[in-house]
One Martini backbone bead per residue (centre of mass of N, CA, C, O) as a GRO file, in nm:
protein
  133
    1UNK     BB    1  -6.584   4.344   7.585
    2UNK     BB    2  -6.335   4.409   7.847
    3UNK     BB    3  -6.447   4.136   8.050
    4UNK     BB    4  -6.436   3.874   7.846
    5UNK     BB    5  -6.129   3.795   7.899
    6UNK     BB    6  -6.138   3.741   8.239
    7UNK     BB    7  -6.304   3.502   8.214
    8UNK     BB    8  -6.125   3.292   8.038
    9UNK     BB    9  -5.894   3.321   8.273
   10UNK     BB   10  -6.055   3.197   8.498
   11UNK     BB   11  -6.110   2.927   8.357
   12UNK     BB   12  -5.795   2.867   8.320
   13UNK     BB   13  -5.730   2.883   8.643
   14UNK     BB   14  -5.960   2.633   8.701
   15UNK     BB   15  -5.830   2.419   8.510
   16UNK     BB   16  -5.518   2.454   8.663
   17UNK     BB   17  -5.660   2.372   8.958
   18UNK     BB   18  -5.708   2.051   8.850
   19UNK     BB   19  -5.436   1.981   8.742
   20UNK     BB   20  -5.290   1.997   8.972
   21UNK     BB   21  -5.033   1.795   9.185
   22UNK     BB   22  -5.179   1.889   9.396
   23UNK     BB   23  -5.446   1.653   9.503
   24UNK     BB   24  -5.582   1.767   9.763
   25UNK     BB   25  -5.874   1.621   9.986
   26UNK     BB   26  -5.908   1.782  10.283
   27UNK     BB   27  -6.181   1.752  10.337
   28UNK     BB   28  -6.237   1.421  10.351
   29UNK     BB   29  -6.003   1.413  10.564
   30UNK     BB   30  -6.172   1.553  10.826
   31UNK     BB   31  -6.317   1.249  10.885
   32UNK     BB   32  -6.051   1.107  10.785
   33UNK     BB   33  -5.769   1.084  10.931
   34UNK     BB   34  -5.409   1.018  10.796
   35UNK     BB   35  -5.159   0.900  10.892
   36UNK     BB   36  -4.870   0.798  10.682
   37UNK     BB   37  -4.670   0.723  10.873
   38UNK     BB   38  -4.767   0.526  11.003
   39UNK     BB   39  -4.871   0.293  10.807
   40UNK     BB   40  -4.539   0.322  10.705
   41UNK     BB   41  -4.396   0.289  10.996
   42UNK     BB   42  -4.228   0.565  11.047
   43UNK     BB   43  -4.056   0.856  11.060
   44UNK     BB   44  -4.095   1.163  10.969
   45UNK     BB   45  -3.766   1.167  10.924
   46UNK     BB   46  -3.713   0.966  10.724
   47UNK     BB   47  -3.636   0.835  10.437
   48UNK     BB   48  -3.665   0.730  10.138
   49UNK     BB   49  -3.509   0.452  10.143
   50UNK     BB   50  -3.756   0.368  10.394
   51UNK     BB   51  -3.969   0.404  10.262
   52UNK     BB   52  -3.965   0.215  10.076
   53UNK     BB   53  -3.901  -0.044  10.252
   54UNK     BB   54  -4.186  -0.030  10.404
   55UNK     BB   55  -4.353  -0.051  10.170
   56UNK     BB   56  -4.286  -0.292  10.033
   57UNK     BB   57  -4.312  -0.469  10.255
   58UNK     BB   58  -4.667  -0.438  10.333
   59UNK     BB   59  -4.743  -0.500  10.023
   60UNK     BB   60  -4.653  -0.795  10.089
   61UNK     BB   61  -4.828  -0.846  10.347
   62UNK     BB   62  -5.131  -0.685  10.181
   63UNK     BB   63  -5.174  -0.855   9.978
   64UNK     BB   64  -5.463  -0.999   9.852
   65UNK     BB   65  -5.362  -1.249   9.745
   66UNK     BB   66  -5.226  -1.331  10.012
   67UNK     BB   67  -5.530  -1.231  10.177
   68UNK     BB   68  -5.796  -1.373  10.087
   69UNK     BB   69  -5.989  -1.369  10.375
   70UNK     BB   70  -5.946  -1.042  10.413
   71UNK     BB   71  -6.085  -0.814  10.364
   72UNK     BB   72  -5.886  -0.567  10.451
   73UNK     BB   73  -5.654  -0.576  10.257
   74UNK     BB   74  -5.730  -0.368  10.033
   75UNK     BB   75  -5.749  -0.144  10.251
   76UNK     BB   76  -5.474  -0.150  10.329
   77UNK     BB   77  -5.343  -0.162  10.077
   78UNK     BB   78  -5.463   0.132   9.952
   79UNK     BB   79  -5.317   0.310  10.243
   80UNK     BB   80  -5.063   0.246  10.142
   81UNK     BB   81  -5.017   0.356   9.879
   82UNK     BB   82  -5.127   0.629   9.958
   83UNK     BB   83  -4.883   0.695  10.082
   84UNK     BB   84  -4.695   0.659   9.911
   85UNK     BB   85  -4.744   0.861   9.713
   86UNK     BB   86  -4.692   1.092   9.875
   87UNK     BB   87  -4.404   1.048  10.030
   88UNK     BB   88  -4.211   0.971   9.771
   89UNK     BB   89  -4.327   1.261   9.682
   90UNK     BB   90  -4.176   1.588   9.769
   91UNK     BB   91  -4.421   1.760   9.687
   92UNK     BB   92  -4.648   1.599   9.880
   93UNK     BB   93  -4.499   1.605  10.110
   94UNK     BB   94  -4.481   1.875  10.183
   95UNK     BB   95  -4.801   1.924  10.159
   96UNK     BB   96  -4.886   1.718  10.413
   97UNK     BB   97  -4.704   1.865  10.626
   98UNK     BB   98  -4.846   2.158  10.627
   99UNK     BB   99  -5.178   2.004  10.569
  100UNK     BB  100  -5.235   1.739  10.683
  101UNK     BB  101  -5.073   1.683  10.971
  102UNK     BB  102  -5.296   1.883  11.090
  103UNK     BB  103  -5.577   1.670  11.074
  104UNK     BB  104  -5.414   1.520  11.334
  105UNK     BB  105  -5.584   1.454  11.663
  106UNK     BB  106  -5.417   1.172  11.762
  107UNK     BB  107  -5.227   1.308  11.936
  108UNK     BB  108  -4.948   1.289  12.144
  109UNK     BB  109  -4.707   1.417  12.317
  110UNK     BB  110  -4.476   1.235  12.216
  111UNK     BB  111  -4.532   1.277  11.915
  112UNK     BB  112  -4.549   1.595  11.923
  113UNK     BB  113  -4.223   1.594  12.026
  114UNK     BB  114  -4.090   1.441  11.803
  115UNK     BB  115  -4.171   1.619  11.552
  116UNK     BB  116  -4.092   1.873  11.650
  117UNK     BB  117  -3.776   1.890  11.822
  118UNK     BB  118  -3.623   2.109  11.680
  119UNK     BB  119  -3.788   2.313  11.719
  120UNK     BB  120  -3.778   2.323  12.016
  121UNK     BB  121  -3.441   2.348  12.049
  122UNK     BB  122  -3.412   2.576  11.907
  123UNK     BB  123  -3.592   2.786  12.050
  124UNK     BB  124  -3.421   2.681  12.296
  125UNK     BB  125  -3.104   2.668  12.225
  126UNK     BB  126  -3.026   2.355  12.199
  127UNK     BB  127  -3.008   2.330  11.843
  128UNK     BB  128  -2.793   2.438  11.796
  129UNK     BB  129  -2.488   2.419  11.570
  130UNK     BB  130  -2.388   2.739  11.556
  131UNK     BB  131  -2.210   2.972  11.639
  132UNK     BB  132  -2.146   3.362  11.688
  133UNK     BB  133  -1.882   3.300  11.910
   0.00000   0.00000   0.00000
C-alpha cells in the first residue's frame, strides 16, 4: 500500500534522532541539574583553552588514583569529565547553552546578572558598540 514507505521513513528518522551527536537526556537532568560551568570553576564566556586548562588541573586533583581514601573523588572525577565533554565540543556546547543551563534553578540575581550581562546591556543601549550616527 502506499503508506508502507512512510512506516520505514518513520523508522529511519528515529534511528536517526537515537544516533544524534547531540545526546542529551535532560529529562534525567531535571532530577539534578548541574551548572558545567561551576563545576569546571569557569566563567560562562570561557574560552576553550580556559576549559582545557581547568579541566587538566581539576582532572588531576580529582583523580581516584591519587585520591584513593575518598569515595566521593570517582564521582567527583567522573562530573569534572563529563562537563568537560560537553563544553569542550562547540556543538554540545552551544546545545548545552540553551537547553541545559536552563534546567539550573539555584542561581541567584549575581550568577543571573553575571550570565546575562551583555544581553542586558543591549538592551538598554549600554553595550551598543557601534553607534549609527
Amino acid at each position: 500500500m502506499w503508506w508502507e514507505g512512510f512506516e520505514e521513513d518513520d523508522e529511519a528518522e528515529q534511528e536517526e534522532e537515537r544516533e544524534s551527536p547531540l545526546d542529551f537526556d535532560f529529562i534525567s537532568q531535571l532530577s539534578k541539574p548541574k551548572d558545567y560551568y561551576k563545576i569546571l570553576e569557569v566563567d560562562y564566556e570561557a574560552n576553550e583553552e580556559t576549559i582545557r586548562s581547568n579541566f587538566i588541573r581539576l582532572a588531576l586533583k580529582w583523580h581516584p588514583d591519587k585520591k584513593k581514601g575518598e569515595e566521593s573523588a570517582t564521582s567527583r572525577f567522573q562530573e569534572i569529565n563529563e562537563a568537560y565533554q560537553v563544553l569542550s565540543n562547540p556543538v554540545k556546547r552551544r546545545e548545552y547553552d540553551r537547553k541545559g543551563i536552563l534546567r539550573i534553578h539555584d542561581n541567584n540575581v549575581m550568577d543571573y546578572l553575571n550570565r546575562y550581562k551583555g544581553l542586558i546591556l543591549t538592551c538598554n543601549g549600554l553595550g551598543i558598540r557601534h553607534s549609527i550616527w
